[in-house]
C-alpha positions as CSV (number, residue, x, y, z in Angstrom):
1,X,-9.8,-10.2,-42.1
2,X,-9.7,-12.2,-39.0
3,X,-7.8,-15.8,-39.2
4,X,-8.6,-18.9,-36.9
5,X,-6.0,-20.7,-35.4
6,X,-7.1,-23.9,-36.6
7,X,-5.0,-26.6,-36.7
8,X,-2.2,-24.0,-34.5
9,X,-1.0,-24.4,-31.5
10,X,1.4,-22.8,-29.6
11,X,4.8,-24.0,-29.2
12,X,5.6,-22.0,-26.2
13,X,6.1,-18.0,-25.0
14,X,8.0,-15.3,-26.7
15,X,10.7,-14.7,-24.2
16,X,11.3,-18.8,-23.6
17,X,12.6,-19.2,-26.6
18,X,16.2,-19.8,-26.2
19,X,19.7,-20.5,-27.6
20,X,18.7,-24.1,-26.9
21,X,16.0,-24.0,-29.5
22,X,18.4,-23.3,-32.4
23,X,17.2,-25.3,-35.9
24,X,14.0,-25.8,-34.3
25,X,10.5,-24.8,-36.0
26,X,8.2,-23.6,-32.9
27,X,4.5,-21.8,-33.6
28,X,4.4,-18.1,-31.7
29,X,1.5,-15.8,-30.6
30,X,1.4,-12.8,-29.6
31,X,1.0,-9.1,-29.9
32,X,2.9,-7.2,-32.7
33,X,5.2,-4.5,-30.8
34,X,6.5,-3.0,-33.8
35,X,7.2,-3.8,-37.4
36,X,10.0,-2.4,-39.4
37,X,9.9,-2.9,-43.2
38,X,13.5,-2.5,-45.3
39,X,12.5,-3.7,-48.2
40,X,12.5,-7.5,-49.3
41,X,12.7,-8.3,-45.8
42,X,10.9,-7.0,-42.6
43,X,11.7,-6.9,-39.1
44,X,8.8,-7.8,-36.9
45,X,9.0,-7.8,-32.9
46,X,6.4,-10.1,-31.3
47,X,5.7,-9.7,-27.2
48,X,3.8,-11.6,-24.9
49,X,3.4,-11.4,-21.6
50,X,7.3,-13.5,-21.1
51,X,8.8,-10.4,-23.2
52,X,9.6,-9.9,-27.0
53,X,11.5,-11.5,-29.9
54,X,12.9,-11.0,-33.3
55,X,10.7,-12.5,-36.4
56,X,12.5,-12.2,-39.8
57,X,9.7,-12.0,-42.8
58,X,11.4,-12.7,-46.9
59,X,9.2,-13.8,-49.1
60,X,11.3,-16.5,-49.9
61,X,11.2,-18.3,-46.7
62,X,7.3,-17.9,-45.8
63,X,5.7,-17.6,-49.5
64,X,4.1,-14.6,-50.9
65,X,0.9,-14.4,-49.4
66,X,2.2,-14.6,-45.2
67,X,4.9,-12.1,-46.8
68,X,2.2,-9.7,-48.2
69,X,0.1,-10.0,-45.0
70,X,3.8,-9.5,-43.0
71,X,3.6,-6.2,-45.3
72,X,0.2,-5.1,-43.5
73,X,1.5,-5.3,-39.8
74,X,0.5,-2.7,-37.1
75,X,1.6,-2.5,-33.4
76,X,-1.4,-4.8,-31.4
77,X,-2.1,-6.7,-34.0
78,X,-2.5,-10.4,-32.7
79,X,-1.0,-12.9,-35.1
80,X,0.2,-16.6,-35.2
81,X,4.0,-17.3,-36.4
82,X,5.4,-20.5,-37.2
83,X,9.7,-20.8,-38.1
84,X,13.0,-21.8,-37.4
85,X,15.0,-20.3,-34.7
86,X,18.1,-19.0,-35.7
87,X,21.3,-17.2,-34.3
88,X,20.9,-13.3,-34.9
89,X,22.4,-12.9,-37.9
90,X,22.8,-8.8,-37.0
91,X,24.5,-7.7,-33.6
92,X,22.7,-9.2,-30.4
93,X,20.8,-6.7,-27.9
94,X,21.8,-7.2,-24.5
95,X,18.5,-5.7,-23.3
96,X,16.4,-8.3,-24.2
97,X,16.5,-12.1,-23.0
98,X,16.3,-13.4,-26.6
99,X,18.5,-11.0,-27.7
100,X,21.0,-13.5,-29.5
101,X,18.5,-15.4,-31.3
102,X,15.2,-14.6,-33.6
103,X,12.8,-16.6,-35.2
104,X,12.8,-16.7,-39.5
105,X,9.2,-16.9,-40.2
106,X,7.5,-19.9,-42.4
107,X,3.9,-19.3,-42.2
108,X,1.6,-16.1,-40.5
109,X,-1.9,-15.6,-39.3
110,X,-3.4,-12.7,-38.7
111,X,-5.8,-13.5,-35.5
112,X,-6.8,-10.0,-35.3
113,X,-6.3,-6.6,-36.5
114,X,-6.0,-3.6,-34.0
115,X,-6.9,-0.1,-34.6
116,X,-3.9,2.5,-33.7
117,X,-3.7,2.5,-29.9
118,X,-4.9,5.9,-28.1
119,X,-1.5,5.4,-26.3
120,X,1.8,3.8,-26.9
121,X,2.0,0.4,-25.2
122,X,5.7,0.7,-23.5
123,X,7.1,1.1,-20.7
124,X,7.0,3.9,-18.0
125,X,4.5,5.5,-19.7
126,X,3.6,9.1,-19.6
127,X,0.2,9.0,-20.8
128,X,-2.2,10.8,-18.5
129,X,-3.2,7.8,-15.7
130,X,-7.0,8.8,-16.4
131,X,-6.5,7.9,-20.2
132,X,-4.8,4.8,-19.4
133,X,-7.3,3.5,-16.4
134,X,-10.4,4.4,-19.2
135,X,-8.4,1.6,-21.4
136,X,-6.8,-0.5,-18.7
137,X,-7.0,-4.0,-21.2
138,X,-4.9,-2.3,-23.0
139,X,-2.4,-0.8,-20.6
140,X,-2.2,-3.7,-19.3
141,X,-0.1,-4.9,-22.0
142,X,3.2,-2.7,-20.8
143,X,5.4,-5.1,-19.5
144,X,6.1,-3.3,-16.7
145,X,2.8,-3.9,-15.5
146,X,2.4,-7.3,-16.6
147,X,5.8,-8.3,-14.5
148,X,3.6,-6.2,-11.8
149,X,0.5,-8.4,-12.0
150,X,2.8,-11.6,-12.5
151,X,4.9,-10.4,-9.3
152,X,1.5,-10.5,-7.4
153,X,0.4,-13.6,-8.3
154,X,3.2,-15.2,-7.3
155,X,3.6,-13.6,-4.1
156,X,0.2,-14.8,-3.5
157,X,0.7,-18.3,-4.3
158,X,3.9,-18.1,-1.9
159,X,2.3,-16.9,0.9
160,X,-0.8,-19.8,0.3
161,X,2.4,-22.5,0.1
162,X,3.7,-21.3,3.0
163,X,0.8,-20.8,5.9
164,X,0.0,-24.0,4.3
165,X,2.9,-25.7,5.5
166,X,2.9,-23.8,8.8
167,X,-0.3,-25.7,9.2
168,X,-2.9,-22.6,8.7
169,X,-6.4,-23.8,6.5
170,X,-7.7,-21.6,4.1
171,X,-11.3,-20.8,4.8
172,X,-13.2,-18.2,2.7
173,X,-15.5,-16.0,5.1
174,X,-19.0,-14.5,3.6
175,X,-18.6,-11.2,1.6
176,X,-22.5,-10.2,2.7
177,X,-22.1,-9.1,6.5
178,X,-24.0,-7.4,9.2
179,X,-23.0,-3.6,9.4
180,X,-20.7,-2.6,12.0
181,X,-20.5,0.6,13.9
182,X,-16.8,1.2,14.6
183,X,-14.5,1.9,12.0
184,X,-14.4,3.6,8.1
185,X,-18.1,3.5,6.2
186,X,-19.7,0.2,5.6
187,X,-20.6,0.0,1.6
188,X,-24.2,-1.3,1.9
189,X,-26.1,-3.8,0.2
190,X,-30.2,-3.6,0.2
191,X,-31.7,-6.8,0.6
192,X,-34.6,-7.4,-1.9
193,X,-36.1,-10.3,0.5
194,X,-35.5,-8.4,3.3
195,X,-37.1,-5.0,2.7
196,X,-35.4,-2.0,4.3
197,X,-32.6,-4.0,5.7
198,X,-28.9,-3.8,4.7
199,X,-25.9,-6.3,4.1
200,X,-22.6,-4.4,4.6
201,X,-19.1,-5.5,2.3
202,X,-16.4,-6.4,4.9
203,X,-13.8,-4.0,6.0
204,X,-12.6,-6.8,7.2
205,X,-13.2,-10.4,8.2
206,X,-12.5,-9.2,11.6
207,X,-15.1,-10.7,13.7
208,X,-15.5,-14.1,11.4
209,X,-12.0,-14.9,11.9
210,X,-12.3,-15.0,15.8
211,X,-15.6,-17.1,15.3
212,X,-13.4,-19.6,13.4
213,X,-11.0,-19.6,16.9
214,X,-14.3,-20.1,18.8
215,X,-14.8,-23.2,16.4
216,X,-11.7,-25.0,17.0
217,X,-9.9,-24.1,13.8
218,X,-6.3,-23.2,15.5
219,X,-5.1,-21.6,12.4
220,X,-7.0,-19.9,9.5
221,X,-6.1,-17.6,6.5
222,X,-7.3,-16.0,4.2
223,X,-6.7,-13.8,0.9
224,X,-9.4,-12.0,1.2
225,X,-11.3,-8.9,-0.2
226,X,-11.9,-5.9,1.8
227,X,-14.1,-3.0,1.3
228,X,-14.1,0.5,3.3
229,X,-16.0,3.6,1.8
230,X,-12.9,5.7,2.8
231,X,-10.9,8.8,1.4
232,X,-8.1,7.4,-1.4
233,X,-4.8,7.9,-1.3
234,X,-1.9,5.9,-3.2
235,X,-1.6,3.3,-0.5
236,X,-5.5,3.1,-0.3
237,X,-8.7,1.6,-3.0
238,X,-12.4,0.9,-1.9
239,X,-11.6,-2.5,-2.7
240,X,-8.4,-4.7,-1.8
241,X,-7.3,-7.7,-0.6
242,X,-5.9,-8.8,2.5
243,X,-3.6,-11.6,3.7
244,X,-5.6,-12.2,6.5
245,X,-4.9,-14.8,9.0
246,X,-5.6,-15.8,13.0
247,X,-4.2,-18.3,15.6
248,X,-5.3,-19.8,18.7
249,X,-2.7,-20.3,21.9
250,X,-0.5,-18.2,21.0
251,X,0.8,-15.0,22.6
252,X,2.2,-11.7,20.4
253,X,5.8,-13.4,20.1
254,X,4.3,-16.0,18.5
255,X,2.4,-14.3,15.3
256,X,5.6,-12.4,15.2
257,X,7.6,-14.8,14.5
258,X,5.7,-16.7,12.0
259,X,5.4,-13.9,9.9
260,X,8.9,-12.5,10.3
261,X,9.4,-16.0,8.7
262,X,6.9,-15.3,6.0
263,X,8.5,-12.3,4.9
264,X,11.9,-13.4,4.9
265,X,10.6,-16.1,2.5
266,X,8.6,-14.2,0.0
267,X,10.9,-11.3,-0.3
268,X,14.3,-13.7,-0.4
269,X,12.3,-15.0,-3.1
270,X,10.5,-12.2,-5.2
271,X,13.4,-9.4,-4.6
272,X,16.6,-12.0,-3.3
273,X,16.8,-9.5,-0.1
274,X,17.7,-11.4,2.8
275,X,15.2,-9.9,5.9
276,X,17.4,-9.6,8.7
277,X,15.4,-11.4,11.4
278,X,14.5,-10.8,14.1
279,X,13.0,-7.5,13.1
280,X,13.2,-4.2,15.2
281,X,11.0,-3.4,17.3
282,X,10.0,-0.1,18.7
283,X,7.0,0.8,21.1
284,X,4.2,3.1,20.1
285,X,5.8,5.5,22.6
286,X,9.5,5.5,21.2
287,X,8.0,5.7,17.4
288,X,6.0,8.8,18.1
289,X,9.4,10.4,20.4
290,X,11.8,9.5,17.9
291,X,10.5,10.1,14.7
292,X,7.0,11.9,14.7
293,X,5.0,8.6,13.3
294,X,3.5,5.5,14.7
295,X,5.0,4.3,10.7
296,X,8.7,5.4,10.6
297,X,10.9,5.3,7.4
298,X,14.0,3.9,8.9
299,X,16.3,4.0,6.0
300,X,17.5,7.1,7.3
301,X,18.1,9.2,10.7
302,X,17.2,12.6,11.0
303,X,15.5,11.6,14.4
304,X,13.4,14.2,16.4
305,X,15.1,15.7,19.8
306,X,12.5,16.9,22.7
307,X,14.0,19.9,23.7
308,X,11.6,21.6,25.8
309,X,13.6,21.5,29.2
310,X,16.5,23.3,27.2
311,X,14.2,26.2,25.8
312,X,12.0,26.4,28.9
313,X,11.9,29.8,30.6
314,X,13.0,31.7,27.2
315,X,11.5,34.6,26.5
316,X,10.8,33.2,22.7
317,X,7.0,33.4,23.1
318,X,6.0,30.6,20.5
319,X,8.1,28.2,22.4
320,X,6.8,29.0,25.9
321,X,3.6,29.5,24.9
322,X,3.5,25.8,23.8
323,X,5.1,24.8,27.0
324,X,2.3,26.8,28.9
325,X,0.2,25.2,26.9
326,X,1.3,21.6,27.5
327,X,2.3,21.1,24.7
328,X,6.6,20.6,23.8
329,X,9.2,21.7,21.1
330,X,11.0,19.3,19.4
331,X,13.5,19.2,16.4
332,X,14.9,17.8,13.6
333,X,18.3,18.1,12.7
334,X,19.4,18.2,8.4
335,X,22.9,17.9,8.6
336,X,25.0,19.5,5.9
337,X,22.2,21.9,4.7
338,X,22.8,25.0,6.3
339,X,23.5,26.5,2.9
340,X,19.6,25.7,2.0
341,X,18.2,28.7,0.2
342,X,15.7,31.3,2.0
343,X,13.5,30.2,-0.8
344,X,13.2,26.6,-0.1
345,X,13.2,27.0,4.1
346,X,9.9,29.1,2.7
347,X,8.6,26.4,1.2
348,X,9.1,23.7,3.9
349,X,8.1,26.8,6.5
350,X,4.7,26.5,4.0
351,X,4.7,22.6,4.1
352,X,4.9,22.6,7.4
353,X,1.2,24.9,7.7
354,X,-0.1,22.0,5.9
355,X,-0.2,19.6,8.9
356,X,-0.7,22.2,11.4
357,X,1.7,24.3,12.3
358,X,1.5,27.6,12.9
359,X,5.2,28.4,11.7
360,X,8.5,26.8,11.8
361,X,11.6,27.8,13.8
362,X,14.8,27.2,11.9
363,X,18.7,27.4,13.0
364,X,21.7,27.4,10.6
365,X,25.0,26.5,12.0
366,X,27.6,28.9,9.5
367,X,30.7,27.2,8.6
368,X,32.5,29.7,10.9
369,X,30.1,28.5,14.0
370,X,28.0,31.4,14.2
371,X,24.5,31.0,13.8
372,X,21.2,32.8,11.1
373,X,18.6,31.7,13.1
374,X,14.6,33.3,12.6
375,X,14.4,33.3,16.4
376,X,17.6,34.8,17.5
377,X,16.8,37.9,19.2
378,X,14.9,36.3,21.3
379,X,16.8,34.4,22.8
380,X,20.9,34.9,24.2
381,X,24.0,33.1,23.0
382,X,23.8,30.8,25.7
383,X,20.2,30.1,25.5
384,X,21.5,28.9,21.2
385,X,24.7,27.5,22.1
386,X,22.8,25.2,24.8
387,X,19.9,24.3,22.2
388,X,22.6,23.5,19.5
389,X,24.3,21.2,21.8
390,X,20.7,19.7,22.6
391,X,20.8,18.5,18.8
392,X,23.9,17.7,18.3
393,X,24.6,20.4,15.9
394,X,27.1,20.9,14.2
395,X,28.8,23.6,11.1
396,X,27.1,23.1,8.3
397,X,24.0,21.7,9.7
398,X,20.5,22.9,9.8
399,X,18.2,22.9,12.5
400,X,14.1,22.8,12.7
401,X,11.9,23.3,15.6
402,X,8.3,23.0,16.2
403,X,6.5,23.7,19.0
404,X,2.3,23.0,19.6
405,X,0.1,20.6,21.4
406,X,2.7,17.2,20.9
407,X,-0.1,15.7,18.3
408,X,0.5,19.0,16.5
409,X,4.7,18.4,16.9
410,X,4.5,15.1,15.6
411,X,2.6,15.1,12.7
412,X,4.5,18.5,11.7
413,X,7.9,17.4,12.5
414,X,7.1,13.4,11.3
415,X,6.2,14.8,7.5
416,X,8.7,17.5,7.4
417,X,11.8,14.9,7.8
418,X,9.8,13.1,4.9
419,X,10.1,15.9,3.0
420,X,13.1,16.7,3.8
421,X,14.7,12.8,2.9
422,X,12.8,13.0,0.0
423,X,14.5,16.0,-1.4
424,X,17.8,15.3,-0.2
425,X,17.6,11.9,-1.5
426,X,17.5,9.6,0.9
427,X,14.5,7.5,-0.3
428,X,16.3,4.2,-2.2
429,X,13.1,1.9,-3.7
430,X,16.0,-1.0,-3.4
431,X,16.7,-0.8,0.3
432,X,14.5,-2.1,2.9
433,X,14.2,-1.1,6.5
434,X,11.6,-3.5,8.1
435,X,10.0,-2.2,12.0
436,X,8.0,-3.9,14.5
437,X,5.7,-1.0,16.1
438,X,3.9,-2.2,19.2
439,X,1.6,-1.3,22.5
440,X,-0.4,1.3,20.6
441,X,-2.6,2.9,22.9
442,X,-5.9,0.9,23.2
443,X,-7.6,4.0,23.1
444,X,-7.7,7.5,21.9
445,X,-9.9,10.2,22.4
446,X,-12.2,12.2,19.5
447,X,-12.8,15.1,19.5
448,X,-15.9,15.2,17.5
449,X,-17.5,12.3,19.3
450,X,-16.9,13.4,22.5
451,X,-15.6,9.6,23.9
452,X,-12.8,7.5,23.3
453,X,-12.7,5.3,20.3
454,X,-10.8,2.3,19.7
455,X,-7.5,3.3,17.7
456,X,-7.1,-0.2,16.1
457,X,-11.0,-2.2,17.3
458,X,-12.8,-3.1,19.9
459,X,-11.7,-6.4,19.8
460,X,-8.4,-5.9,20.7
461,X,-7.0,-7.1,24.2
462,X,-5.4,-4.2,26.6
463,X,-2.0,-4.7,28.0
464,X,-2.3,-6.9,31.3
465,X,-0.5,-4.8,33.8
466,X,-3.0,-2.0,32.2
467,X,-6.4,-3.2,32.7
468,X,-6.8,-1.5,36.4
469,X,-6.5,1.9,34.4
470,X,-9.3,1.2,32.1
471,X,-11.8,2.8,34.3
472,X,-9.6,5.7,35.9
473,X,-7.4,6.8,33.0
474,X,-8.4,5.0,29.9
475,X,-6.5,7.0,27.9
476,X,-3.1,5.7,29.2
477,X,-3.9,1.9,28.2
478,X,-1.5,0.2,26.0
479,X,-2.9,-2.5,23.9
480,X,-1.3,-5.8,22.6
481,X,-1.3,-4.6,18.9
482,X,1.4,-4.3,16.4
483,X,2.1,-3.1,13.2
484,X,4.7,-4.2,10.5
485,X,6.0,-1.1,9.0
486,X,8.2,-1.4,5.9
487,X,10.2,1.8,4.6
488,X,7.7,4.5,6.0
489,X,4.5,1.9,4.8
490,X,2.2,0.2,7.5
491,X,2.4,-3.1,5.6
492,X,-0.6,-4.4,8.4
493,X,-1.5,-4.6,11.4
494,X,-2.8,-7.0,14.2
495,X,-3.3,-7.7,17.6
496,X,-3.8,-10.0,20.5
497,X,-7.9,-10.3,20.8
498,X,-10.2,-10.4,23.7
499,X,-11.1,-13.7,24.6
500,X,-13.2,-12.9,27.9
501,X,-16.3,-12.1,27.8
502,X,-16.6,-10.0,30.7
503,X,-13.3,-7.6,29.8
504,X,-15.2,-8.0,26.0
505,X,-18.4,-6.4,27.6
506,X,-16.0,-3.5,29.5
507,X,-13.9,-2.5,26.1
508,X,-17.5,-1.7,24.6
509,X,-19.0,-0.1,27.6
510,X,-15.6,2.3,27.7
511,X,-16.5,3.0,24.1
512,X,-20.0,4.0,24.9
513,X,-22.1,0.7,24.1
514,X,-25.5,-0.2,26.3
515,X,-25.4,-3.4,27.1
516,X,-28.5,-3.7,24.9
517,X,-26.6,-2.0,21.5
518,X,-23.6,-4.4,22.6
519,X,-25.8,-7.2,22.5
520,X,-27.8,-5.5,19.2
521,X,-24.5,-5.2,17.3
522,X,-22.1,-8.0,18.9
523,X,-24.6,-10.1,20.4
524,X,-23.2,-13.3,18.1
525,X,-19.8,-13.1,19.2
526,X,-20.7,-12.1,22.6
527,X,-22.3,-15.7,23.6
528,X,-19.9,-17.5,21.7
529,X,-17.6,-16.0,24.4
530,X,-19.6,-18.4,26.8
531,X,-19.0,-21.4,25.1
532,X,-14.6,-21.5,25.7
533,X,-12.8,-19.1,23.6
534,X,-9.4,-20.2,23.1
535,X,-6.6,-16.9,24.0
536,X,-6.0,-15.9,19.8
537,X,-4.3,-13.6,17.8
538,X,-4.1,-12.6,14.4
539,X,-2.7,-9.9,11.6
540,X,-3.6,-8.7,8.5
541,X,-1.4,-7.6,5.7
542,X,-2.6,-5.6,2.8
543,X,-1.6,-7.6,-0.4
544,X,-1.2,-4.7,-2.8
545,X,1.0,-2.7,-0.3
546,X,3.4,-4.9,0.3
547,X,3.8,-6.0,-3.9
548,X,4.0,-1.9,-4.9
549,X,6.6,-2.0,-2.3
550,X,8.5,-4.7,-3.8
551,X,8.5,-3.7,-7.4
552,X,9.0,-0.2,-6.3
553,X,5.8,1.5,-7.6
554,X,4.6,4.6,-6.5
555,X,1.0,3.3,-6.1
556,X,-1.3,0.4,-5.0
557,X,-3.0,1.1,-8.5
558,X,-0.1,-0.4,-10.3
559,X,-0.2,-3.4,-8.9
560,X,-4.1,-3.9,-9.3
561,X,-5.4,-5.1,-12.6
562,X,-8.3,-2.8,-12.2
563,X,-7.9,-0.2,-9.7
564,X,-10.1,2.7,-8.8
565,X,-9.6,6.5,-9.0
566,X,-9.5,8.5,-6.4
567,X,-13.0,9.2,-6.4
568,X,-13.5,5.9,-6.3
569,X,-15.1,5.1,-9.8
570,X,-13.7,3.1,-12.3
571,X,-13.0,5.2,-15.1
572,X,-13.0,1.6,-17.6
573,X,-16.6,0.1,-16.6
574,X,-17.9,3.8,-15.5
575,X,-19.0,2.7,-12.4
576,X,-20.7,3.5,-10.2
577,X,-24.0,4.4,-12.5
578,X,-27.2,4.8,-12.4
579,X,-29.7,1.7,-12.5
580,X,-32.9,1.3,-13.7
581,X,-35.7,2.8,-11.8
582,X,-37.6,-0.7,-11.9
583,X,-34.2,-2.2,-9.8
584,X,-34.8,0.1,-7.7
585,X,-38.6,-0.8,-7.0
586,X,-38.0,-4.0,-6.0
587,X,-35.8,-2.9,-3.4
588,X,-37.9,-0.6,-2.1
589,X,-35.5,2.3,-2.3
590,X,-35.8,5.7,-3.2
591,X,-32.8,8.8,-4.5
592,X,-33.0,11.6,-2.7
593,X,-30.7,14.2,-4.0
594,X,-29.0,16.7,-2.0
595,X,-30.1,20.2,-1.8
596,X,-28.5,22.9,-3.6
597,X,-29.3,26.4,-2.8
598,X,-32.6,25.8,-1.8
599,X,-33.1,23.3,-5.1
600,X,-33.2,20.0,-5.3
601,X,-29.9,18.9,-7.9
């Protein structure tokens, strides 16, 4: 039977109880962890969300009746202590912040009973994720992901204290938007007083943000929620929040350095790692040469070597063939593992397929100097010798090559020294390697359109020196972008925006807009570009990265109270779900099922 906590109230939390409180009677609540009965006396640990302590039950301190309910305690039952806080009598446990002390019990209430939990609540569990996400309330009791949620909450409140003080206003921009064109999938909203017309969720608050520069606001932020209808992955949810934020007159140095600031602060703060500022930077161009990604881990080396001029005129036909092709051949070089077994080159050989490649050219240096290389007979000793040199080989060491179209190379090459790191170790969760990437392209052509598309928006201003190119060779126009990449993890992005109208009105004509779907789509933002736009910039962070990052989780969804699957449904609420036909009505919508072998499903 259920007790009320009339008359109760609670002293303070489990885990702020301290040495302090010795001789003092405090009232506790919490969740039973465990209860341990040795007869005569039982051993009870109580948790909250601060962490667990000791209770002590005998019948002679707390009467018979609190000692006979003390007799009936489960894990997850939610109870109401009163006592005295005493010195552990037994040996302290160093693992636990009360650990010297414990609490001999007076009085008990059972608040409520729990039934046995379809999972334990500890620690690094290994339940299956899909049973825990289907009772989230309660795995949301492990302290590890309490100290998860708590960790982003305060990071939150840091980041609100400090663009605060740097003189940014918090403004909260609508959630019910006009679709856009560019970009992931709008998730839509049907209008019921506005038949057959849509609201979209905002990918962003892209466009609202630079209206708030139009108004005069100099500085804005924002932490705010996000929607794209996108593939998952562990960085990625259909739902997320950003810290979102946008100057006025200021240039890219200047959002730099404000939020180099910011993240010295909050991660001084949250992990007491001292940010070493200012950050590195690296250009789109040197990111993609060096390391294969436009979001390079840099807590270790293992850079990638262009050796095309070394191998050209060879007569090994997958690397000449590339070179005919215009494409390259690059390499990576994994020191001290030319002993690596055939079986596991194999494997990376079949890793490497996975992002493109048609094979993967490999080079051991033998202790001795000679070399086992898949591609030796194609090429002489001097031809080897020359290429070895090229990457700084050495004995011991072995030695990857790709060679494709450079897209191909880099997105081959780029995961494989991931892999590679990741099996050899190299990966620490408690170092962290910050990077500046900037002057992405502005553009980038697709395939499957048939034009060039924006690769960050089409809102985003082109390098200066670069705008003559815009008409002749779009493709080589940097743009004044930059993302903040933390170990391997684009932690957001930004740029410098357009703030003239008429090289506004040429971005979207490069991208393929009339003049009348420019106005149709951007027609709002396009006269308030005739009314004196201040030049602004601005940058984005997603909140759940960077907080997985710091606590070292392996996904976004442990940092989220309520995450989605990667299907994006919530196994908890079930959703999404059907609705009722008469919802449906008002909106004026029908379901039209996809076909299936000539059936409707």
């Amino acid at each position: 039977m259920a007790e009320s906590m009339k008359g109760l109230k609670r002293s303070c939390r489990c885990a702020e109880v301290t040495e302090a409180n010795v001789g003092q009677e405090l009232t506790l609540m919490g969740w039973v962890q465990k209860s341990r009965n040795k007869g005569g006396i039982i051993f009870t640990d109580l948790r909250d969300r601060s962490g667990l302590i000791q209770l002590i039950f005998e019948e002679n301190d707390c009467g018979a009746e609190s000692f006979a309910k003390a007799e009936k305690l489960r894990s997850e039952f939610a109870v109401a202590v009163t006592g005295v806080v005493e010195k552990r009598s037994g040996a302290a446990n160093p693992n636990l912040a009360t650990g010297t002390i414990e609490v001999r019990a007076k009085a008990l209430r059972i608040l409520s009973e729990s039934e046995v939990p379809p999972f334990p609540i500890e620690e690094n569990s290994r339940t299956r994720e899909e049973l825990r996400l289907q009772y989230r309330y309660l795995d949301l009791r492990r302290p590890d992901l309490q100290r998860n949620i708590m960790t982003r909450s305060r990071v939150a409140t840091m980041v609100r204290q400090f663009l605060s003080d740097e003189g940014f206003l918090e403004i909260e921009t609508p959630t019910l938007i006009k679709s856009t064109p560019e970009g992931a999938r709008d998730y839509l909203v049907p209008s019921r007083v506005h038949p057959g017309s849509f609201y979209a969720l905002p990918q962003s608050p892209q466009l609202l943000k630079q209206l708030l520069m139009c108004s005069g606001f100099d500085r804005y932020f924002q932490l705010a929620r996000c929607y794209r209808d996108e593939d998952l992955r562990a960085d990625r949810q259909p739902e997320f929040t950003q810290i979102d934020m946008e100057l006025s007159f200021v240039d890219v140095d200047d959002v730099l350095d404000v939020n180099e600031r910011l993240l010295k602060k909050i991660f001084k703060e949250i992990c007491n790692f001292d940010v070493p500022l200012p950050i590195q930077r690296l250009t789109w161009r040197e990111a993609m040469d060096r390391f294969g990604s436009d979001k390079p881990d840099m807590r270790f080396g293992m850079e990638l070597k262009n050796v095309s001029d070394v191998v050209k005129g060879c007569a090994f036909a997958v690397f000449a063939g590339a070179l005919e092709q215009g494409g390259s051949v690059r390499g990576i070089n994994a020191a001290g593992q030319a002993g690596m077994p055939r079986k596991k080159i194999d494997a990376l050989v079949e890793y490497a397929k996975g992002f493109g490649a048609k094979g993967l050219a490999y080079l051991a240096i033998l202790p001795d100097g000679s070399y086992k290389c898949s591609f030796g007979k194609f090429m002489s000793q001097d031809e080897l010798t020359a290429l070895v040199e090229a990457m700084a080989g050495k004995p011991g060491d072995l030695l990857f090559f790709a060679a494709d179209k450079d897209k191909v190379v880099f997105d081959v090459l780029g995961n494989l020294r991931l892999e590679l790191a990741r099996q050899l170790d190299l990966l620490k969760k408690d170092e962290f390697k910050f990077l500046w990437v900037t002057e992405f392209p502005l553009l980038e052509y697709s395939e499957v359109e048939g034009r060039y598309v924006a690769m960050h928006h089409p809102f985003t201003m082109p390098m200066e020196e670069d705008l003559p190119l815009i008409d002749t060779d779009p493709g080589a126009v940097r743009a004044k972008a930059y993302d903040i990449v933390l170990n391997g993890t684009e932690l957001g992005g930004g740029s410098v925006r357009i703030h003239q109208a008429d090289v506004q009105e040429k971005m979207l004509e490069v991208l393929g807009f009339t003049k009348e779907r420019a106005k149709e789509q951007f027609g709002f933002l396009l006269e308030a570009f005739q009314y004196g736009v201040p030049p602004h910039a601005g940058l984005a962070y997603g909140l759940d990265r960077i907080v997985m990052l710091m606590v070292g989780a392996d996904s976004i969804r442990d940092v989220i109270a309520f995450p989605k699957v990667k299907d994006a449904s919530c196994m908890l609420m079930e959703a999404p779900s059907q609705v009722e036909k008469k919802q449906l009505d008002e909106l004026g919508i029908a379901i039209v099922l996809p076909e299936k072998d000539g059936e409707r499903e």
